[in-house]
N, C-alpha and C positions, 0 to 999 in steps of 0.2 A: 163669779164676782164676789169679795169678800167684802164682808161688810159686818157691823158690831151695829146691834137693835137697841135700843131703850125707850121702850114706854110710846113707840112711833115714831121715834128718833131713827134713826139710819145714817149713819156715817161709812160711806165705802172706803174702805181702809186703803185700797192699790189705784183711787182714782181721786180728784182734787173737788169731792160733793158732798152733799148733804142733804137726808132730804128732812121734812116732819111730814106724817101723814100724807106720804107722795109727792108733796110739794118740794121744790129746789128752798134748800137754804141758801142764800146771798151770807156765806163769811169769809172771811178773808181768809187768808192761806194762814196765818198763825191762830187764828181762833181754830181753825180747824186741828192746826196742829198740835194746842192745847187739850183740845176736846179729845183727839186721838190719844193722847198721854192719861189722860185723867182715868180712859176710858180703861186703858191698856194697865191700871196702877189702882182697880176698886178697891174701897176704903181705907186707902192708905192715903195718909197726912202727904203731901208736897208742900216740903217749903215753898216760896216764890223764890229763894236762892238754887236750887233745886230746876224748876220749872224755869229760868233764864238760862240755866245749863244745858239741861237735857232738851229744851223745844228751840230757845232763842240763839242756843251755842256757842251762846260768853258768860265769861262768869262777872259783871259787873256789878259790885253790893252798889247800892244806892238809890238802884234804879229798879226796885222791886215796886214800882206805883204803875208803871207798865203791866202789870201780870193782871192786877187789881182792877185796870182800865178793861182789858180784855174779858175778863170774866165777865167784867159787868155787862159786857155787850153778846159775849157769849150767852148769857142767861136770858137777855133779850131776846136773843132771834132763838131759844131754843123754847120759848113760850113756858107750859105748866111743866115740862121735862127741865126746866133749869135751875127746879125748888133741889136738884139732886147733886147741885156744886153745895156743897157745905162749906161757911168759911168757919175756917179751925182760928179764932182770935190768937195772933201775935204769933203765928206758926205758919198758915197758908190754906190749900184748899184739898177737898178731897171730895171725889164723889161718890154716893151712897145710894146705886142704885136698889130697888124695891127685890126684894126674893124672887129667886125666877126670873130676874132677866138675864140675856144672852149677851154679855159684854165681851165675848173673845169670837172667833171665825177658825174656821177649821183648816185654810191654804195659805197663811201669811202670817206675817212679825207677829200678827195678836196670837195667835196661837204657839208659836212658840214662845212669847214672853210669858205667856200664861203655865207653861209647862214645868218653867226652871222656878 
């Protein structure tokens, strides 16, 4: 099973969960799928124009207050692991997980994005 760690974070990459510390995350299919993107892309700036393309797959300007709603609730259910969404002011977000963690998986998309 592939799955990308942070800090007790658990996001299985080829199934629709989450856990923290063993526990089930309750997030919706686009926080997850933010969280996958963030994960798949460490400490690189995403725009929210950017992040309404590659997760939400339209490109709508105006409606970057949606990405902004989502984070916030992603940081929520992701408890002390959610201090690692950085917002980059008037650009977007990026995450900045700690040295040594495990952000890619060795049988899936993370690993080959991680490669090229």
């Amino acid at each position: 099973m592939a799955s990308i760690w942070l800090e007790g974070l658990e996001l299985f990459c080829t199934e629709d969960r989450a856990t923290l510390k063993g526990r089930p995350l309750d997030l919706s299919r686009m926080e997850r799928q933010l969280l996958l993107y963030l994960a798949q892309n460490p400490h690189e700036t995403l725009t929210r124009e950017r992040l309404l393309r590659e997760v939400w797959g339209y490109a709508a300007m105006g409606a970057t207050r949606t990405i902004d709603s989502h984070v916030k609730k992603l940081r929520a259910h992701m408890g002390g692991c959610g201090k690692y969404i950085v917002t980059v002011r008037g650009q977007g977000y990026r995450l900045d997980p700690p040295p040594g963690q495990v952000l890619s998986c060795e049988s899936c998309e993370c690993a080959r994005r991680a490669a090229s």
